[in-house]
C-alpha positions in Angstrom: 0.0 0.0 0.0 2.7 2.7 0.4 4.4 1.4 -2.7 1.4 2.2 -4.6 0.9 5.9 -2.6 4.9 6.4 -3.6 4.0 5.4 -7.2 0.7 8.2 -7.2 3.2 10.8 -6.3 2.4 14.0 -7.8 5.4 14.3 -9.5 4.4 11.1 -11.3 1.4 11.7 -11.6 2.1 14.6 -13.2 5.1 13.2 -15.2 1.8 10.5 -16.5 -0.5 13.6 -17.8 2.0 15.0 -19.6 2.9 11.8 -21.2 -0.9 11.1 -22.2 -1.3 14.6 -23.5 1.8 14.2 -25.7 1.5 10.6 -26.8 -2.2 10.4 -26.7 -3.0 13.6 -28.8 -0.8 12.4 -31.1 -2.2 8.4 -31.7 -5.5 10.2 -32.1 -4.1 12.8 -34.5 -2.5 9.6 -36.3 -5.1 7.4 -36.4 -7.3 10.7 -38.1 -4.6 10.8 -40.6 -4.9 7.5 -41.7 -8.5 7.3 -41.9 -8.6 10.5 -44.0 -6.1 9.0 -45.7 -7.7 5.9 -46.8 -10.3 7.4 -47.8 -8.0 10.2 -50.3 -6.1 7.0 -51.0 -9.3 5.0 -52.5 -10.6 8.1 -54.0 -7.1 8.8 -55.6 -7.0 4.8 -56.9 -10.7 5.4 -58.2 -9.5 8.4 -60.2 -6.4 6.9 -61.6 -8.4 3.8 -62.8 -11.0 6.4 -64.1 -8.0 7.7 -66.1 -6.9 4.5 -67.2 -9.8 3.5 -69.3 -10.3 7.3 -70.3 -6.8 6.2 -71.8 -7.7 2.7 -73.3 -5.2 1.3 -71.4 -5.3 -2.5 -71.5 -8.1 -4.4 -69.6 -5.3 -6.8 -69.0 -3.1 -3.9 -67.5 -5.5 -2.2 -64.8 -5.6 -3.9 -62.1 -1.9 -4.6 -61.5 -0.9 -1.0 -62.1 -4.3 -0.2 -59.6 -3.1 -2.8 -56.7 0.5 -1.5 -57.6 -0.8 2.2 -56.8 -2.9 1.5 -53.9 0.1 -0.2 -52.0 2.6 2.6 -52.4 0.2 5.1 -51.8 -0.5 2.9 -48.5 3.3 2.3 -47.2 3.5 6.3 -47.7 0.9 6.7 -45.7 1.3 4.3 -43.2 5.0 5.2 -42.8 3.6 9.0 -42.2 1.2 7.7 -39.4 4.3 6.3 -37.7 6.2 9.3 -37.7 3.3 11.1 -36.4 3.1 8.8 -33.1 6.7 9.3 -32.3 8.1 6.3 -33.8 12.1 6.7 -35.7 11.0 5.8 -39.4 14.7 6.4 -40.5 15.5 2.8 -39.8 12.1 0.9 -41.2 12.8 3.0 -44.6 16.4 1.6 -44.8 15.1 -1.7 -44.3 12.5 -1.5 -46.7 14.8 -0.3 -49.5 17.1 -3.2 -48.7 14.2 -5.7 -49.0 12.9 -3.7 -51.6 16.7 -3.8 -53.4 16.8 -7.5 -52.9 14.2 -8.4 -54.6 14.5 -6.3 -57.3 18.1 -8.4 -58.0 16.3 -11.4 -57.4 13.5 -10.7 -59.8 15.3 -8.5 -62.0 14.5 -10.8 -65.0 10.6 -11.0 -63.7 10.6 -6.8 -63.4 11.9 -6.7 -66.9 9.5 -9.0 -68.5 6.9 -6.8 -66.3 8.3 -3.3 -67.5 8.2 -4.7 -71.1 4.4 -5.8 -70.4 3.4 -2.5 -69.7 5.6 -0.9 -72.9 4.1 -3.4 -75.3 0.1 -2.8 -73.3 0.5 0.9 -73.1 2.5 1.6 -76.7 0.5 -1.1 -78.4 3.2 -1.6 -81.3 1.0 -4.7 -81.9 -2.3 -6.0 -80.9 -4.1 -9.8 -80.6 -4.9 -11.4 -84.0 -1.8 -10.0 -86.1 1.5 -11.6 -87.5 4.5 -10.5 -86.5 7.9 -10.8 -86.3 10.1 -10.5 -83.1 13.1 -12.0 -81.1 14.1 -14.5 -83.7 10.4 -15.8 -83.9 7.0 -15.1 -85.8 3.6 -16.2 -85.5 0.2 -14.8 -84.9 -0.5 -13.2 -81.8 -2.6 -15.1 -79.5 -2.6 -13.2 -76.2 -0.8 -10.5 -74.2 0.2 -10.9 -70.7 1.9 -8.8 -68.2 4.9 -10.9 -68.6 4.8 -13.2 -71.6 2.9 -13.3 -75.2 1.9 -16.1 -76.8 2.3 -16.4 -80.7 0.8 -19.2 -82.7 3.0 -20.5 -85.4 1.2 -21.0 -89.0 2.2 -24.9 -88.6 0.2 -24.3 -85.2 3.0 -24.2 -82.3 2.8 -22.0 -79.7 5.7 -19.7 -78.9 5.9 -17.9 -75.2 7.9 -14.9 -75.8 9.0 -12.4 -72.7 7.7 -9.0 -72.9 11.5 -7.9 -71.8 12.4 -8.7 -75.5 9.6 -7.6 -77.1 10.3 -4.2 -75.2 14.3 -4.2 -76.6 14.6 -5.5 -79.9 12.7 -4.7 -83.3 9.5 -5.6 -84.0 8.0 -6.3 -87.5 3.9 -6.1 -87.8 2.4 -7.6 -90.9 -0.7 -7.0 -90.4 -0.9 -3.4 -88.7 -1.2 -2.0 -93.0 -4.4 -2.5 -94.8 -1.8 -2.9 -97.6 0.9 -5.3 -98.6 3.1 -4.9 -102.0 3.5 -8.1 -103.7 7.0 -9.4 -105.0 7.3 -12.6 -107.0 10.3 -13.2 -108.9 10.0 -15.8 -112.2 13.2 -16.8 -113.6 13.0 -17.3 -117.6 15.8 -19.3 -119.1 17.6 -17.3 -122.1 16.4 -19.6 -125.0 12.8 -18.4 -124.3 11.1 -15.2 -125.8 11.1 -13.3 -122.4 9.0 -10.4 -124.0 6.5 -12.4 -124.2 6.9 -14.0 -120.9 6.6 -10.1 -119.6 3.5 -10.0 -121.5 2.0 -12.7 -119.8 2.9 -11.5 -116.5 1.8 -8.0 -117.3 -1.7 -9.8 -118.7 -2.1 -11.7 -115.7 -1.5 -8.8 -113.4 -4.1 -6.8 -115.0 -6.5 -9.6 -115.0 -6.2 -10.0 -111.1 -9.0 -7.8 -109.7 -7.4 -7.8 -106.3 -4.8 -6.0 -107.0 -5.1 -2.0 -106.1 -5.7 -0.8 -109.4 -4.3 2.8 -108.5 -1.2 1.4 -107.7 -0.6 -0.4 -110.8 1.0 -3.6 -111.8 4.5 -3.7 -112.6 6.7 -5.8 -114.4 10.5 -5.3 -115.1 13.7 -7.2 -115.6 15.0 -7.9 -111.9 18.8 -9.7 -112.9 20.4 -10.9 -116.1 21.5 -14.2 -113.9 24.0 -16.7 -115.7 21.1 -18.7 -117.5 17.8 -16.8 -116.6 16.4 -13.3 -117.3 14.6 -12.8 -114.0 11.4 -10.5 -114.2 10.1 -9.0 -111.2 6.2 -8.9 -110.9 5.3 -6.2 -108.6 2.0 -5.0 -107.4 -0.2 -3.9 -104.1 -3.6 -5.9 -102.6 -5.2 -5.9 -99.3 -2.8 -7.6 -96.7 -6.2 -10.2 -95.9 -5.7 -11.2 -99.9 -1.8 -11.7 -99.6 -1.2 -14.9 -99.5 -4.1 -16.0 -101.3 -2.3 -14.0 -104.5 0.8 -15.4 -103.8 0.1 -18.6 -103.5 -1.2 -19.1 -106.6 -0.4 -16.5 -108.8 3.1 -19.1 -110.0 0.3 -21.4 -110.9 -1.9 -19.3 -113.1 2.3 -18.1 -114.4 3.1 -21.6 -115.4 -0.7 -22.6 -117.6 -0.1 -19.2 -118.9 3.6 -20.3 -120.0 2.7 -23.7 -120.8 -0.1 -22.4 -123.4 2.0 -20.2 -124.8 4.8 -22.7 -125.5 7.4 -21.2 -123.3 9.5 -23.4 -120.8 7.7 -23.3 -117.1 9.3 -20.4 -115.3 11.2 -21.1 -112.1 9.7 -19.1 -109.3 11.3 -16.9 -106.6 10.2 -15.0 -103.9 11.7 -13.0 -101.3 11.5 -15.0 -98.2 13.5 -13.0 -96.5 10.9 -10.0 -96.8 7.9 -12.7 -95.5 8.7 -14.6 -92.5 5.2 -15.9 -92.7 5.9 -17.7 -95.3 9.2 -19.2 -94.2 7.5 -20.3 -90.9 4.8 -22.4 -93.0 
């Protein structure tokens, strides 16, 4: 019993009042902070998302930038409230960047795939359903992820690309021009009338109605090669009538040759201008 009187001195009872007025005023101010906080936070999420589809920004995209958002604008906050109560923050933020470091270097590859996500979702240098060419591969593109998209081969494999390469190396869309210019090549061995085999290929042009008749067709002498004159047929369609056109154009070429009593022309394209092609 005269511990407890010594303990209710004035002086410490004092020394307690002072304490609750300075600590206590403070945990309330805190915890006001991060309710109002909350609250700006959700509104502030709400607006950014808002912004975001404003934007077009991928569907696919939103909600990881929105839950990235909302837990940085929380750590901020919650760190502040900390600092309000009385609490050294100085040492939590040094350990949180060295977590924070760590697994950056331990996911660096991940974070690159993810920062080449949001390049290729935000840029869109390409978009689902077109053919394109990129990191040594080329296919159809099925879907884009955050850290991977798929292409589909025309032989019907599936290739998993990361979005960090996408994001750093050149990409080649074949299907982002309503347009597409036609090259075929038909090598005519010298002992043939190649005048008229330029004929023919001129005739032929101007009989397929799907080429862009503004554009013209055009016909010339490619390379004197050591036993063929090559000509060069040359003309624009719609990219969706392509390949039909170059499929079988060298088959309408060689009845055309064969009627006319020339030697079947060897064709030649330039596979290295159509990796769709070459992957088929």
């Amino acid at each position: 019993m005269e511990d407890a009187n010594h303990f209710f001195t004035s002086e410490n009872f004092e020394h307690l009042t002072a304490l609750v007025v300075e600590y206590g005023l403070a945990i309330i101010l805190a915890v006001v902070v991060l309710i109002v906080g909350l609250m700006v936070i959700r509104w502030m999420v709400k607006t950014f998302d808002k912004i975001m589809v404003k934007r077009n920004v991928d569907a696919s995209l939103r909600p990881f930038l929105r839950t990235v958002i909302n837990a940085l604008l929380r750590v901020v906050l919650i760190i502040s409230v900390i600092g309000m109560v009385g609490i050294q923050t100085t040492s939590l933020i040094a350990v949180l960047g060295a977590a924070g470091l760590a697994i950056g270097m331990a996911l660096s590859g991940t974070l690159q795939n993810f920062a080449g996500g949001v390049i290729v979702l935000i840029l869109k240098p390409f978009k689902v359903g077109d053919f394109i060419e990129a990191a040594s591969h080329s296919g159809t593109v099925r879907e884009i992820q955050v850290f991977y998209t798929y292409l589909t081969t025309p032989t019907g494999q599936e290739i998993i690309v990361p979005n960090a390469e996408l994001s750093n190396n050149s990409i080649v869309n074949y299907s982002i021009n309503p347009t597409r210019r036609l090259d075929l090549t038909f090598r005519v061995p010298y002992g043939d009338d190649f005048e008229k085999a330029k004929s023919i290929l001129e005739e032929l042009g101007r009989a397929e109605d799907r080429f862009i008749e503004s554009e013209g067709v055009n016909v010339f002498v490619e390379e004197l090669a050591d036993s063929t004159v090559n000509l060069r047929l040359r003309a624009w369609t719609l990219s969706s009538d392509y390949w039909d056109i170059h499929n079988n154009m060298p088959e309408k070429v060689r009845k055309a040759f064969d009627s006319a009593g020339l030697n079947p022309p060897i064709p030649k394209s330039d596979v290295h201008l159509h990796p769709e092609k070459r992957a088929s």
